[in-house]
C-alpha positions, 0 to 999 in steps of 0.5 A, a space after each residue: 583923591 587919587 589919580 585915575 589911570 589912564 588905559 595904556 596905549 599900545 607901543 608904536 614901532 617906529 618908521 623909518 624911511 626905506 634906504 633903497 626907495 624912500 617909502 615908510 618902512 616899520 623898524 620892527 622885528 615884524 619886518 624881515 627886511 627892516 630897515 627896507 622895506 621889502 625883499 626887492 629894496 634889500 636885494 637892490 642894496 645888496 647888489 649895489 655893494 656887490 658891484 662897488 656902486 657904494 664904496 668906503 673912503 680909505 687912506 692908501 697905507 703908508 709904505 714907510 711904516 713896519 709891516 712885520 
């Protein structure tokens, strides 16, 4: 007896949350604005590192080391 095959579901694009708002937003190239859901969440994000609102942790240099 051979197996029978089951019809092929088709493949889901994941959701992901939207960084900016925190709705459903579809992680796919069908979505321009992924991982945002809209134009506006990605220009909210955008601007916030424009203004330094988010910034990155660095360690002042250490002015004992050689520079040249």
């Amino acid at each position: 007896m051979a197996a029978a095959q089951q019809p092929s579901q088709p493949k889901r694009s994941p959701v992901v949350r939207c960084p900016s708002c925190g709705q459903d937003s579809v992680f796919a190239p069908s979505n321009p604005f992924r991982p945002f859901c809209t134009e506006v969440c990605k220009n909210i994000d955008l601007g916030a590192w424009a203004s330094e609102q988010f910034r990155l942790e660095a360690s002042p240099p250490d002015p004992t080391a050689d520079t040249d």
